[in-house]
N, C-alpha and C positions, 0 to 999 in steps of 0.2 A: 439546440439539440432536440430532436422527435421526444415524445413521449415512445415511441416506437427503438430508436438508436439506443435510449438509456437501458431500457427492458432487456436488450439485447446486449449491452456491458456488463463484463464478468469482472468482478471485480475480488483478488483474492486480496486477503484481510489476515495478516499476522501480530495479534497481539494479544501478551503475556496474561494483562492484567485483566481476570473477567467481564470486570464492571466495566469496564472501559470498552473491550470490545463487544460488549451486546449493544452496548449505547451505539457506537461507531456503525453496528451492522444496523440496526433497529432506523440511524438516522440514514444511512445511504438508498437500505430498500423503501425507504420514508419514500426516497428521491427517486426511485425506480430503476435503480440499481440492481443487477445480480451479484449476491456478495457470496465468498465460500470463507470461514473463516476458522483460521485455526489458533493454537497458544502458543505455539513453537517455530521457529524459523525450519528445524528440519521437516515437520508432518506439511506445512506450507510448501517448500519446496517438492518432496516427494509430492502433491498434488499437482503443481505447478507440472511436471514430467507428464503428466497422465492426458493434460488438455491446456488448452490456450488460453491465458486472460488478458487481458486489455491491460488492467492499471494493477501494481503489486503497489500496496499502501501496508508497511511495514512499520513496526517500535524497530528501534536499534539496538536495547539493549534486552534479547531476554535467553532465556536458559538453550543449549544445546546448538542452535544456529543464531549468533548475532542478524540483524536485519541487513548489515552492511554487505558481509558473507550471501546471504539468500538474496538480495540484488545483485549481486557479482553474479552468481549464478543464472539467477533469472535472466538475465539479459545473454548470459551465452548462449542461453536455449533458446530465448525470443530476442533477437536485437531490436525488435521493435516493443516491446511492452515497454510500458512505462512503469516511473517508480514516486511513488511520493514516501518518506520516511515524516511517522511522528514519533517527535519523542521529548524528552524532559530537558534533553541535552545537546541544546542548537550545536554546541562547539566543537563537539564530539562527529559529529555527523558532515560538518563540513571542512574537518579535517582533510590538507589535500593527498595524507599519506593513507588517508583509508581505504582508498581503490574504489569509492562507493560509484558508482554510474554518473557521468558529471552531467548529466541535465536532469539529476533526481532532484526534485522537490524539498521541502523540508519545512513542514510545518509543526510547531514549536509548542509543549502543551503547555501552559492550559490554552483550548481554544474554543473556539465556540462551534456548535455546531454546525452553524450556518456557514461558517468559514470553510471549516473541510469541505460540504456541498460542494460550494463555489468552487473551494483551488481545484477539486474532484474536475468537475463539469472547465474549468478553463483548460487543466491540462491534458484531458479528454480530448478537446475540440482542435489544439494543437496539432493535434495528428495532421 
């Protein structure tokens, strides 16, 4: 991928836990990414209405919209975005009764940062 294509990837970013998401944002724009990043599945989604993103990288579990829910969603409004979910609780997320998007991702924390990059920029490329 361009130095040019990443710059030009929106990447929205919904997760709960602060520390975790500046880390998360701090490592993607590291990578030249465009992140928007919220604490809530529903202020994520209401942004998600407003404009296009490329990849929805989602916690599964936090207050007001689960991530599963706000992928369900996001995918009606875009069938083409993508979904990566991270979260504490691989088992949880690959539930086949959870409705989640079945070619979402799921990367399992703890992880490293260079892994997110990576799975980022592979299922990016996918397209």
């Amino acid at each position: 991928m361009s130095a040019d294509t990443a710059l030009t990837t929106r990447i929205l970013l919904a997760e709960d836990d602060n520390d975790m998401r500046r880390f998360l944002v701090k490592a993607l724009e590291n990578a030249g990414y465009n992140v928007a990043s919220f604490d809530n599945g529903l202020s994520a989604y209401n942004r998600l209405r407003e404009e296009p993103f490329e990849l929805l990288l989602t916690d599964i579990v936090m207050p007001e919209m689960d991530g599963i829910e706000l992928a369900r969603r996001a995918t009606e409004l875009d069938p083409d975005i993508k979904v990566m979910f991270i979260t504490g609780f691989a088992a949880v997320a690959l539930n086949p009764d959870s409705q989640a998007p079945k070619d979402a991702k799921v990367l399992s924390k703890p992880f490293h940062l260079r892994d997110l990059v990576n799975e980022v920029q592979k299922l990016l490329q996918a397209a």
